[in-house]
PAKOLVO-858679 format. One record per atom (N, C-alpha, C, CB): residue number from 1; atom name; x, y, z; residue in one letter; chain. Coordinates in pm, whole numbers, always signed. Glycine has a CB too. Example, Ala and Ser with C-alpha at 12.3 -4.5 7.8 and 13.67 -1.06 7.14 Angstrom:
2
+-----+------+--------+--------+--------+------+------+
! pos ! site !      x !      y !      z ! code ! unit !
+-----+------+--------+--------+--------+------+------+
!   1 !    N !  +1319 !   -569 !   +780 !    A !    A !
!   1 !   CA !  +1230 !   -450 !   +780 !    A !    A !
!   1 !    C !  +1320 !   -330 !   +780 !    A !    A !
!   1 !   CB !  +1131 !   -447 !   +905 !    A !    A !
!   2 !    N !  +1285 !   -225 !   +708 !    S !    A !
!   2 !   CA !  +1367 !   -106 !   +714 !    S !    A !
!   2 !    C !  +1290 !     +3 !   +787 !    S !    A !
!   2 !   CB !  +1408 !    -60 !   +572 !    S !    A !
+-----+------+--------+--------+--------+------+------+
This chain:
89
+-----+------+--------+--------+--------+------+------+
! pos ! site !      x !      y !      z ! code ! unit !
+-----+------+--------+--------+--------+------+------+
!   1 !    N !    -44 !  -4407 !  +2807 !    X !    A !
!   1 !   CA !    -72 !  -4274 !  +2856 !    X !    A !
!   1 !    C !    +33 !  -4178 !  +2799 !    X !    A !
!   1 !   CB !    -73 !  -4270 !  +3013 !    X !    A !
!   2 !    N !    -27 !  -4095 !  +2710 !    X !    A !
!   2 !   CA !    +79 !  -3982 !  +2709 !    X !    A !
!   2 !    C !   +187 !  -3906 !  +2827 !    X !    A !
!   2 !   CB !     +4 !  -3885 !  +2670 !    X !    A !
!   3 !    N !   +284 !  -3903 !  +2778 !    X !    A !
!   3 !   CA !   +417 !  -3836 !  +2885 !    X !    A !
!   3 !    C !   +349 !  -3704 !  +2937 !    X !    A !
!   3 !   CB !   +592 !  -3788 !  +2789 !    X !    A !
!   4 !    N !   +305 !  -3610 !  +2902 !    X !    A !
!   4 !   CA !   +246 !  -3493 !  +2930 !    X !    A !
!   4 !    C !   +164 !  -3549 !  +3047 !    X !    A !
!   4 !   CB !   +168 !  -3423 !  +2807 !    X !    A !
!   5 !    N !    +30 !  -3635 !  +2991 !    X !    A !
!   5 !   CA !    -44 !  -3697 !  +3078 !    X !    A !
!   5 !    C !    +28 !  -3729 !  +3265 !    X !    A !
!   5 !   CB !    -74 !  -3831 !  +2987 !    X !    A !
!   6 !    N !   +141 !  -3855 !  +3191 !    X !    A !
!   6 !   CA !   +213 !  -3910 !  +3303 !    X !    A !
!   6 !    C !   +289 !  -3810 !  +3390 !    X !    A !
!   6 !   CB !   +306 !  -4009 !  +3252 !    X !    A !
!   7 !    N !   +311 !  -3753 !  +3356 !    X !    A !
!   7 !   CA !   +393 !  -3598 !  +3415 !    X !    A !
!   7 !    C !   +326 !  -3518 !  +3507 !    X !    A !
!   7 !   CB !   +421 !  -3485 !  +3300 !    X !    A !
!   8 !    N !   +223 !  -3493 !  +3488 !    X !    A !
!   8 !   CA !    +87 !  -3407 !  +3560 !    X !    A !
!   8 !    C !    +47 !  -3484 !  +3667 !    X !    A !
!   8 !   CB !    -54 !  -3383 !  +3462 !    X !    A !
!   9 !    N !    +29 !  -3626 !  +3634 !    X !    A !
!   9 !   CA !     -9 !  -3756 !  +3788 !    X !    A !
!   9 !    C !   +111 !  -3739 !  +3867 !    X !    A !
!   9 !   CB !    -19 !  -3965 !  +3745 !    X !    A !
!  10 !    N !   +212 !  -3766 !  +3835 !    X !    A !
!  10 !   CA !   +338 !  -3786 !  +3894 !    X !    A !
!  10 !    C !   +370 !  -3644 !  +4008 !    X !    A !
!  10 !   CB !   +455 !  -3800 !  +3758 !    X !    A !
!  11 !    N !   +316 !  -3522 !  +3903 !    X !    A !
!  11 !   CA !   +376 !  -3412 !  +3992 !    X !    A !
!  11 !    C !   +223 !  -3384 !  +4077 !    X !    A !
!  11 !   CB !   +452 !  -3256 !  +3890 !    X !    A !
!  12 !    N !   +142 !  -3388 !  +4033 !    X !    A !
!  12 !   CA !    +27 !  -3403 !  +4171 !    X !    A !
!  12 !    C !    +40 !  -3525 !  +4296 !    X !    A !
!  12 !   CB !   -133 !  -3441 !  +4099 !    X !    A !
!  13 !    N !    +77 !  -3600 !  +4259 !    X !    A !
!  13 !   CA !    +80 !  -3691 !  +4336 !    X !    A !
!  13 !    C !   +196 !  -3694 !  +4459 !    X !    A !
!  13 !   CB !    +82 !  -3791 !  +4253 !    X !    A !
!  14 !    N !   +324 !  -3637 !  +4374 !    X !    A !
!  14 !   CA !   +407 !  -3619 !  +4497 !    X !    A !
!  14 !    C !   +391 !  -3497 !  +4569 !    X !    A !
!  14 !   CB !   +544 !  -3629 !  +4467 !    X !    A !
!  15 !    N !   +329 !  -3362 !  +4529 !    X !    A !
!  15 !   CA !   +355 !  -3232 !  +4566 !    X !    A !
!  15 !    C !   +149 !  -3197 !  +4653 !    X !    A !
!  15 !   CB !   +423 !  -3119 !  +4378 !    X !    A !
!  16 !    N !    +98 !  -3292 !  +4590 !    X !    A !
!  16 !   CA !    -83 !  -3283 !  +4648 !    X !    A !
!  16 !    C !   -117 !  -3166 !  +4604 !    X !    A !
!  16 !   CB !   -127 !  -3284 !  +4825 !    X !    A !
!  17 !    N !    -95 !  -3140 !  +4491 !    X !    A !
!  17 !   CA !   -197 !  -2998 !  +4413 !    X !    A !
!  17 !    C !   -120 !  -3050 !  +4280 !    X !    A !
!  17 !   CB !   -163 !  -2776 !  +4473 !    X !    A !
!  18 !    N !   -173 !  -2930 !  +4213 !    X !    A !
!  18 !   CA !   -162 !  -2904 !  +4018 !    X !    A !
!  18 !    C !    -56 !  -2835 !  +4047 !    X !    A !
!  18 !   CB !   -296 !  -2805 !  +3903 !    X !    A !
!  19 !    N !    +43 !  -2875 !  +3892 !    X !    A !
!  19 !   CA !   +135 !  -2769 !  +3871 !    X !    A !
!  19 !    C !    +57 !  -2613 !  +3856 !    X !    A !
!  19 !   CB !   +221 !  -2811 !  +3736 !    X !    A !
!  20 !    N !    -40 !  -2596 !  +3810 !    X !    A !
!  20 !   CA !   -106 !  -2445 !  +3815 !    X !    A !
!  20 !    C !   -104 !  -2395 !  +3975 !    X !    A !
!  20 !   CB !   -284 !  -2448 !  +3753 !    X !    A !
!  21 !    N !   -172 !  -2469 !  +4047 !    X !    A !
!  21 !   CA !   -143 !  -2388 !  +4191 !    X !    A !
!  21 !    C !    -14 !  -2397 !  +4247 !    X !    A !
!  21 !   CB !   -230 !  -2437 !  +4305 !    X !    A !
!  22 !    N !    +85 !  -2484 !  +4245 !    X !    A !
!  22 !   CA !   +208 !  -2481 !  +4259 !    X !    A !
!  22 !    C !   +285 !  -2360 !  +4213 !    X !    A !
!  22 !   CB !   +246 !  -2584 !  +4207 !    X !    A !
!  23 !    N !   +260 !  -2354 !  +4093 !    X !    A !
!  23 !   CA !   +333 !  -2207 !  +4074 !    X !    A !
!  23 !    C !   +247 !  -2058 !  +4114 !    X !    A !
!  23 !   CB !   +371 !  -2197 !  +3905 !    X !    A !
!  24 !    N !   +100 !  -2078 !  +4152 !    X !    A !
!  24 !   CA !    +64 !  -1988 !  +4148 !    X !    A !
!  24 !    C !   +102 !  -1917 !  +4301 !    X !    A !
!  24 !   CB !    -58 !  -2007 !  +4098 !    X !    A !
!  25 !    N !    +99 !  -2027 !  +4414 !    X !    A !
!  25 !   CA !   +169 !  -2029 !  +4505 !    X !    A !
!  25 !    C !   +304 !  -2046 !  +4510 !    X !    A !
!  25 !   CB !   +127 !  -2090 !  +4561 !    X !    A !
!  26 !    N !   +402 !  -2051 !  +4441 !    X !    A !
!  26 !   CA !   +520 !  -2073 !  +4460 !    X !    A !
!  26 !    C !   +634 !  -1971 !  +4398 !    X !    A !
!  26 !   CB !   +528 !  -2196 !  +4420 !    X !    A !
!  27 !    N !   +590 !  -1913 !  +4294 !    X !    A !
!  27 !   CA !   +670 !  -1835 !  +4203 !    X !    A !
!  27 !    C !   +697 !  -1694 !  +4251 !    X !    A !
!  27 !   CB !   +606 !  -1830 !  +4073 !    X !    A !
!  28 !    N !   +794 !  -1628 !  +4235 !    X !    A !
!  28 !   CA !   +837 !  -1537 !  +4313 !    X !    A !
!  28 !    C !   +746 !  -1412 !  +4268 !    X !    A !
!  28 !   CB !   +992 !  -1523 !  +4302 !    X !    A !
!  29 !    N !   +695 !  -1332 !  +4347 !    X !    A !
!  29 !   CA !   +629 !  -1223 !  +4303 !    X !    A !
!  29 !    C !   +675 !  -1146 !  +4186 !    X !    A !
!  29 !   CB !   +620 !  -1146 !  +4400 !    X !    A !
!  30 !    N !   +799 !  -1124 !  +4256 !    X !    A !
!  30 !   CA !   +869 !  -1040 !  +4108 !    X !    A !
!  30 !    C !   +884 !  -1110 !  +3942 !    X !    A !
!  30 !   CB !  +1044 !  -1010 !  +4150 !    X !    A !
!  31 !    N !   +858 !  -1183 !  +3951 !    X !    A !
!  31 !   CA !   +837 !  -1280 !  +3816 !    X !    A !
!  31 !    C !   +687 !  -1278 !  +3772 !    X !    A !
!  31 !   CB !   +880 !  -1448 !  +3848 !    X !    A !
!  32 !    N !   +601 !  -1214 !  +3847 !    X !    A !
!  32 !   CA !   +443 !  -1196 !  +3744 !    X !    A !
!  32 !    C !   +483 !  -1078 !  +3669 !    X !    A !
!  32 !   CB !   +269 !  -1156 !  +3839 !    X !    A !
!  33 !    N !   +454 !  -1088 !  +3555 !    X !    A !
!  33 !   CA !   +405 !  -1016 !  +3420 !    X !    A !
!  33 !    C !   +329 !   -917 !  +3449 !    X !    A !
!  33 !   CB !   +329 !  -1098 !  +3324 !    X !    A !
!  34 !    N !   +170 !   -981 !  +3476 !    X !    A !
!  34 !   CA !    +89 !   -904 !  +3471 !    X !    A !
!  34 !    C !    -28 !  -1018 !  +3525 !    X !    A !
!  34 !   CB !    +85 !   -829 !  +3332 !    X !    A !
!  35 !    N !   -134 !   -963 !  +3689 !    X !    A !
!  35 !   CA !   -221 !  -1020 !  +3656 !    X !    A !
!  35 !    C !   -375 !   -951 !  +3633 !    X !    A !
!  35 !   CB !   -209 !  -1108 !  +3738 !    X !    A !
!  36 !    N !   -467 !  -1026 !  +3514 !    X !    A !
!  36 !   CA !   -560 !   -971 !  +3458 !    X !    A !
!  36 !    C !   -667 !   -983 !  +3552 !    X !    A !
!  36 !   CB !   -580 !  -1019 !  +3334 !    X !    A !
!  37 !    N !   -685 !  -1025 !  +3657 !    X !    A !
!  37 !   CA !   -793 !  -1092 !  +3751 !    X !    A !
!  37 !    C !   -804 !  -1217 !  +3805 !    X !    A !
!  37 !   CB !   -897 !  -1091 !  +3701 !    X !    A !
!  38 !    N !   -830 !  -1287 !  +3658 !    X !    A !
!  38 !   CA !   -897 !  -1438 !  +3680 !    X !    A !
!  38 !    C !   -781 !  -1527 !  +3601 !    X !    A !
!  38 !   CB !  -1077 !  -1460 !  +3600 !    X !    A !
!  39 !    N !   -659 !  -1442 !  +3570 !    X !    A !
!  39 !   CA !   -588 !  -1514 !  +3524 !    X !    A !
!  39 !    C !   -413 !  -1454 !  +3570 !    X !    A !
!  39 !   CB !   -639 !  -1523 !  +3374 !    X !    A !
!  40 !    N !   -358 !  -1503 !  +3530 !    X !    A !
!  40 !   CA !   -149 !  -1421 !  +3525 !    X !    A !
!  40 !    C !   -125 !  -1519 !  +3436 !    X !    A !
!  40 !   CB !     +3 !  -1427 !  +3701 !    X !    A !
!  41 !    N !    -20 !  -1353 !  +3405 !    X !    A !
!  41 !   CA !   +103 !  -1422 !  +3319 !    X !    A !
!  41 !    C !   +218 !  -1381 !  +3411 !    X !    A !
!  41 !   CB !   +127 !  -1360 !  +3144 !    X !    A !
!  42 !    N !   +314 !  -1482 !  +3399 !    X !    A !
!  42 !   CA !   +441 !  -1518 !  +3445 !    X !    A !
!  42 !    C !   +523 !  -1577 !  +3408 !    X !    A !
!  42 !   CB !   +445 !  -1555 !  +3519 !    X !    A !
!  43 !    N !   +660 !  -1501 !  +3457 !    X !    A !
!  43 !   CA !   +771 !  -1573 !  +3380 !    X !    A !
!  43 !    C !   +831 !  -1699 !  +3530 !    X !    A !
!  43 !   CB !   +920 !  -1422 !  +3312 !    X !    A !
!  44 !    N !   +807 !  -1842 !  +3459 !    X !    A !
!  44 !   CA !   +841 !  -1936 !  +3586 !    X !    A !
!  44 !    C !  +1014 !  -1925 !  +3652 !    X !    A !
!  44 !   CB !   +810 !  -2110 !  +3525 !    X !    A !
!  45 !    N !   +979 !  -1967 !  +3799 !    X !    A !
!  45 !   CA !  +1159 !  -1928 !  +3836 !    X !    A !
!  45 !    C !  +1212 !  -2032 !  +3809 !    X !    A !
!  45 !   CB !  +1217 !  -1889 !  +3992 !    X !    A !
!  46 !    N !  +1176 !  -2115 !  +3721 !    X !    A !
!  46 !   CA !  +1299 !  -2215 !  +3701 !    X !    A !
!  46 !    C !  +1348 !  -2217 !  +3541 !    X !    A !
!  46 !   CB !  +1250 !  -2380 !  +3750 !    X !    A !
!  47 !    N !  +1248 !  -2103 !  +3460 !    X !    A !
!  47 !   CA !  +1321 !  -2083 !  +3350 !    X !    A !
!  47 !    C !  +1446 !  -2042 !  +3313 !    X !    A !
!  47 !   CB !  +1272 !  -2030 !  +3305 !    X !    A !
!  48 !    N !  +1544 !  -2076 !  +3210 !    X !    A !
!  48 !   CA !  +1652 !  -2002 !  +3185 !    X !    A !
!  48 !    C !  +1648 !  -1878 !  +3118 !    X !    A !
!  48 !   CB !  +1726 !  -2071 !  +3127 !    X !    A !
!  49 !    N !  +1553 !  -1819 !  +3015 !    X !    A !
!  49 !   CA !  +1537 !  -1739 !  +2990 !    X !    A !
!  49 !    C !  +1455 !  -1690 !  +3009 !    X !    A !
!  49 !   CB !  +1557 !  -1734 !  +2932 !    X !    A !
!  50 !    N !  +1420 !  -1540 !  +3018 !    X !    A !
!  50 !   CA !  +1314 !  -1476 !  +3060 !    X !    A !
!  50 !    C !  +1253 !  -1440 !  +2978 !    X !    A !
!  50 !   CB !  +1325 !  -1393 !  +3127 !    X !    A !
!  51 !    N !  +1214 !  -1468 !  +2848 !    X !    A !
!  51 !   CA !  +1177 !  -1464 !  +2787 !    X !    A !
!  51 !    C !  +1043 !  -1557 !  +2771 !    X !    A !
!  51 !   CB !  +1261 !  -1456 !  +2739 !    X !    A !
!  52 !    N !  +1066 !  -1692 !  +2823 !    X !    A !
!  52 !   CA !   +946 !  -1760 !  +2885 !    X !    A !
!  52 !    C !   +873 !  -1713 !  +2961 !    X !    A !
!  52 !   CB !   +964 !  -1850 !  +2942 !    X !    A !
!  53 !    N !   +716 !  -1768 !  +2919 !    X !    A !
!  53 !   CA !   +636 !  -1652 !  +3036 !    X !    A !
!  53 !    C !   +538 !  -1813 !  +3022 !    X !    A !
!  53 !   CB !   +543 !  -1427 !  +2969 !    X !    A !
!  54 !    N !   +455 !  -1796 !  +3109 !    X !    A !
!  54 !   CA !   +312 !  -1883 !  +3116 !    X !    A !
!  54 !    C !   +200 !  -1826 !  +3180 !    X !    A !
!  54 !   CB !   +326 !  -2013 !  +3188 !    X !    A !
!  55 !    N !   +110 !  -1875 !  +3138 !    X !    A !
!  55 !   CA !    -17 !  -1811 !  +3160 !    X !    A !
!  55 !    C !   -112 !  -1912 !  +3233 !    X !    A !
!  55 !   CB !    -78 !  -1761 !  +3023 !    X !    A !
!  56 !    N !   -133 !  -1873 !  +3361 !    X !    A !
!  56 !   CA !   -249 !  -1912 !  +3432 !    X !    A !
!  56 !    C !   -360 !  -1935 !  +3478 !    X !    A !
!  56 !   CB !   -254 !  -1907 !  +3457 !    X !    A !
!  57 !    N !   -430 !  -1975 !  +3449 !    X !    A !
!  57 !   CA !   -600 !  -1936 !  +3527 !    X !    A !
!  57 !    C !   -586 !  -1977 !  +3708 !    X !    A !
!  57 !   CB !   -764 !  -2077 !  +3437 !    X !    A !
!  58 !    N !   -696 !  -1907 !  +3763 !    X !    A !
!  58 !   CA !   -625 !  -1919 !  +3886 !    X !    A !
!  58 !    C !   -738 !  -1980 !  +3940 !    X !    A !
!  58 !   CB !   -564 !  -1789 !  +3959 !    X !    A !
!  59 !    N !   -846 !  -2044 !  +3852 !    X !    A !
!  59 !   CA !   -913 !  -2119 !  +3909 !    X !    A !
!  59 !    C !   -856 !  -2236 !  +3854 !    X !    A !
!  59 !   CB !  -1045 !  -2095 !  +3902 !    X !    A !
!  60 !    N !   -823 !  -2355 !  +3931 !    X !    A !
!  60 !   CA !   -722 !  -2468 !  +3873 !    X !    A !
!  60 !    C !   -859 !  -2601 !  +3866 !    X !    A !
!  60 !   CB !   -551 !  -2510 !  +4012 !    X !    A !
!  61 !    N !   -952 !  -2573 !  +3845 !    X !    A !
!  61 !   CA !  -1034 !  -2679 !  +3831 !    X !    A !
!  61 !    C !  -1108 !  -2701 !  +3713 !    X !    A !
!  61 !   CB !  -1112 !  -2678 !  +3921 !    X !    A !
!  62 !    N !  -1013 !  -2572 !  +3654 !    X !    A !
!  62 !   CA !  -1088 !  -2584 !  +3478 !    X !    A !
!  62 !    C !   -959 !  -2618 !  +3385 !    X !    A !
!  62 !   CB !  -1171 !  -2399 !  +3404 !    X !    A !
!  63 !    N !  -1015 !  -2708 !  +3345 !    X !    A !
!  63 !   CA !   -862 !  -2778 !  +3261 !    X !    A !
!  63 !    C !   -916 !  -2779 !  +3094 !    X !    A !
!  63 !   CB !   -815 !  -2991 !  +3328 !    X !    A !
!  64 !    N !   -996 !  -2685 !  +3046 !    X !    A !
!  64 !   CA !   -998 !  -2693 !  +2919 !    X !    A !
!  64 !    C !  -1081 !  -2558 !  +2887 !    X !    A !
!  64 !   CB !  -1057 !  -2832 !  +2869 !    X !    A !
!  65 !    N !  -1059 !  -2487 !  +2744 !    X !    A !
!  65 !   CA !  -1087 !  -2361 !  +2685 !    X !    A !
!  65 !    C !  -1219 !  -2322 !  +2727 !    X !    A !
!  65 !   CB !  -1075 !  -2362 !  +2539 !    X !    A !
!  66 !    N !  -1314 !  -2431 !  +2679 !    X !    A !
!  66 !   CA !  -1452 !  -2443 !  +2662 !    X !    A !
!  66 !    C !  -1494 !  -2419 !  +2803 !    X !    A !
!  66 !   CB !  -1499 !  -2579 !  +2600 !    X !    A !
!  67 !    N !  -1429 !  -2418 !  +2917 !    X !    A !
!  67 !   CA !  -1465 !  -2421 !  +3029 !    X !    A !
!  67 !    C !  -1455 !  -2282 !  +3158 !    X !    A !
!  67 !   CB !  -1398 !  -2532 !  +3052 !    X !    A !
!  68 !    N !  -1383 !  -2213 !  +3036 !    X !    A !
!  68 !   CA !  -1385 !  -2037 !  +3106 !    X !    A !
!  68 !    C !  -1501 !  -2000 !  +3079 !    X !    A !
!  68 !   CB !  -1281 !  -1910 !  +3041 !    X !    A !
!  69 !    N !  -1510 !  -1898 !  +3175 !    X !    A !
!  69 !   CA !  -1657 !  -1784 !  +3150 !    X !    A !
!  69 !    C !  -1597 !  -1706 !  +3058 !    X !    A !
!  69 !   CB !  -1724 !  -1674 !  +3291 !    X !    A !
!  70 !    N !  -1728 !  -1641 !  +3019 !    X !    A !
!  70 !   CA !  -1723 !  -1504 !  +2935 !    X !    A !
!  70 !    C !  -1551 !  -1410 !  +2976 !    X !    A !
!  70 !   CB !  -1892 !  -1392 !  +2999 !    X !    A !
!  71 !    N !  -1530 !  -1406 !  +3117 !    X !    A !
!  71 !   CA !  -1447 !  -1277 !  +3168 !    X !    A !
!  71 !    C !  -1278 !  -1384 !  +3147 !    X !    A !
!  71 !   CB !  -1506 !  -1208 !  +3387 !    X !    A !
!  72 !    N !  -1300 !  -1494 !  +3171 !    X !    A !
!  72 !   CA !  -1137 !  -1573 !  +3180 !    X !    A !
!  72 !    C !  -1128 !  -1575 !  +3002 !    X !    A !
!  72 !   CB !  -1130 !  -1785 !  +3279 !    X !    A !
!  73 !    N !  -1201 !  -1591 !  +2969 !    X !    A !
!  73 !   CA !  -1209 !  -1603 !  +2807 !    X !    A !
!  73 !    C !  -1129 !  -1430 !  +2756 !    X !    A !
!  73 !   CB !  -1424 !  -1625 !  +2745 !    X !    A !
!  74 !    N !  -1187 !  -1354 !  +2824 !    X !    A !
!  74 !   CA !  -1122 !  -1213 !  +2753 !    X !    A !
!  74 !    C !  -1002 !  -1222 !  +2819 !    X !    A !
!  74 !   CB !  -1201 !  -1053 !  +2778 !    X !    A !
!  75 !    N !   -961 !  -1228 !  +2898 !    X !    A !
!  75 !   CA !   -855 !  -1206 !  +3004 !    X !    A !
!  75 !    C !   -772 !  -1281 !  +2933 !    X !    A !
!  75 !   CB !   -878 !  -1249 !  +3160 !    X !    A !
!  76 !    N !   -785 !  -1419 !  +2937 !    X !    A !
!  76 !   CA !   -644 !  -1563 !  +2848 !    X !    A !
!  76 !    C !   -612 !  -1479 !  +2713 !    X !    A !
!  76 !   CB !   -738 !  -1785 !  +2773 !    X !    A !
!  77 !    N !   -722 !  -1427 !  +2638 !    X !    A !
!  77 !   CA !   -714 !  -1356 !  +2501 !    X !    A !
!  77 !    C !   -612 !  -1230 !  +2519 !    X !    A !
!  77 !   CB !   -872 !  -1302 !  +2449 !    X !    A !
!  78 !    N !   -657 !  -1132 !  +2611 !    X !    A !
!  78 !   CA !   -574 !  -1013 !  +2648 !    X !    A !
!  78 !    C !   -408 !  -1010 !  +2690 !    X !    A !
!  78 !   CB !   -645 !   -961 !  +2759 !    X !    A !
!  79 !    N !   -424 !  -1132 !  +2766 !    X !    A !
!  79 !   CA !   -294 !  -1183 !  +2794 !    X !    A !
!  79 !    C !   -213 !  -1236 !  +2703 !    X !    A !
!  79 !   CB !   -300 !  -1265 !  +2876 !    X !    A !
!  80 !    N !   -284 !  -1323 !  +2560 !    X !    A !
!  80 !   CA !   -235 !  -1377 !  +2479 !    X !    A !
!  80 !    C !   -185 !  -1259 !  +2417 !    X !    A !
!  80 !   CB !   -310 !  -1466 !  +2418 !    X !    A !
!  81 !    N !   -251 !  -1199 !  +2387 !    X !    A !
!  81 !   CA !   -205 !  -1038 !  +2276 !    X !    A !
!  81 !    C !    -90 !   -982 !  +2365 !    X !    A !
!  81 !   CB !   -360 !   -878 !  +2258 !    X !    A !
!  82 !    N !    -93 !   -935 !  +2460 !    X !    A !
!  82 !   CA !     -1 !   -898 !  +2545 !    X !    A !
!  82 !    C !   +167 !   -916 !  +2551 !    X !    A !
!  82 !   CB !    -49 !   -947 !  +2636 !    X !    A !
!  83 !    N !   +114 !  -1059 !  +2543 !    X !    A !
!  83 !   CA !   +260 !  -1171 !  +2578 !    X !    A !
!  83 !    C !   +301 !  -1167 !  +2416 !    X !    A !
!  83 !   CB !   +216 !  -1383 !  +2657 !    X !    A !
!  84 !    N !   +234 !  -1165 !  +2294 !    X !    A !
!  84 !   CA !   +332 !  -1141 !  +2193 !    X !    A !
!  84 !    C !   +361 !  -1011 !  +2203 !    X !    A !
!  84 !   CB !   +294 !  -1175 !  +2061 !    X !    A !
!  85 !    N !   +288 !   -889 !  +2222 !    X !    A !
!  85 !   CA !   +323 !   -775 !  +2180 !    X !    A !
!  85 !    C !   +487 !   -744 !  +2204 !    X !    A !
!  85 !   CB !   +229 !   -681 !  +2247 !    X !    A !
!  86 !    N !   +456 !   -826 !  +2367 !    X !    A !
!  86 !   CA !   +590 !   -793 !  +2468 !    X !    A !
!  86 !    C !   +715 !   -872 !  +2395 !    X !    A !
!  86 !   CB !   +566 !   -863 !  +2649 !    X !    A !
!  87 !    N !   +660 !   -969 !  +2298 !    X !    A !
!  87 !   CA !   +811 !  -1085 !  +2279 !    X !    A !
!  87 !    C !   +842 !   -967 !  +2094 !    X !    A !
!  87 !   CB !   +742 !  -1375 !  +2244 !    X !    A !
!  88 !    N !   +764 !   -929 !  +2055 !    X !    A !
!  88 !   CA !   +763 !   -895 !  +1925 !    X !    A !
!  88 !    C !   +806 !   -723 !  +1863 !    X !    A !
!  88 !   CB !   +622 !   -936 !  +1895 !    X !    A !
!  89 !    N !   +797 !   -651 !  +2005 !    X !    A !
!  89 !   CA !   +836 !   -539 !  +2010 !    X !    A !
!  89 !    C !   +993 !   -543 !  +2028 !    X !    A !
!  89 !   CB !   +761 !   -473 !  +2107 !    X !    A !
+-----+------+--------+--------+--------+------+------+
């Protein structure tokens, strides 16, 4: 099993949710970016730099691209553009 894989069982298993709802519930308000609706970006509170950001869907039962609608599809995209503009400016 991939480590990524093993990592994701391990932290569902001890905490009983996804790291996605974990932080979506857990992360300090003042650390969202920006949210688009159906998705956020955020910088996590256990990063060292703030310069890290991650991006969420906040429906946590879709675990792959192919599996957004039309609207999470623009939103992940908008956010993607976003989050460089912000690192590149």
């Amino acid at each position: 099993m991939p480590q990524r894989f093993f990592n994701n069982l391990r932290f569902r298993k001890s905490h009983d949710k996804s790291f996605s709802v974990y932080m979506l519930q857990e992360n300090p308000k003042n650390l969202l970016v920006k949210d688009y609706g159906e998705v956020v970006l955020i910088v996590p509170y256990f990063m060292k730099r703030p310069l890290d950001m991650m991006l969420l869907v906040k429906d946590s039962s879709k675990c792959y691209l192919h599996q957004l609608n039309e609207i999470e599809q623009q939103q992940v995209s908008q956010a993607i553009q976003e989050a460089l503009r912000l690192l590149l400016d």
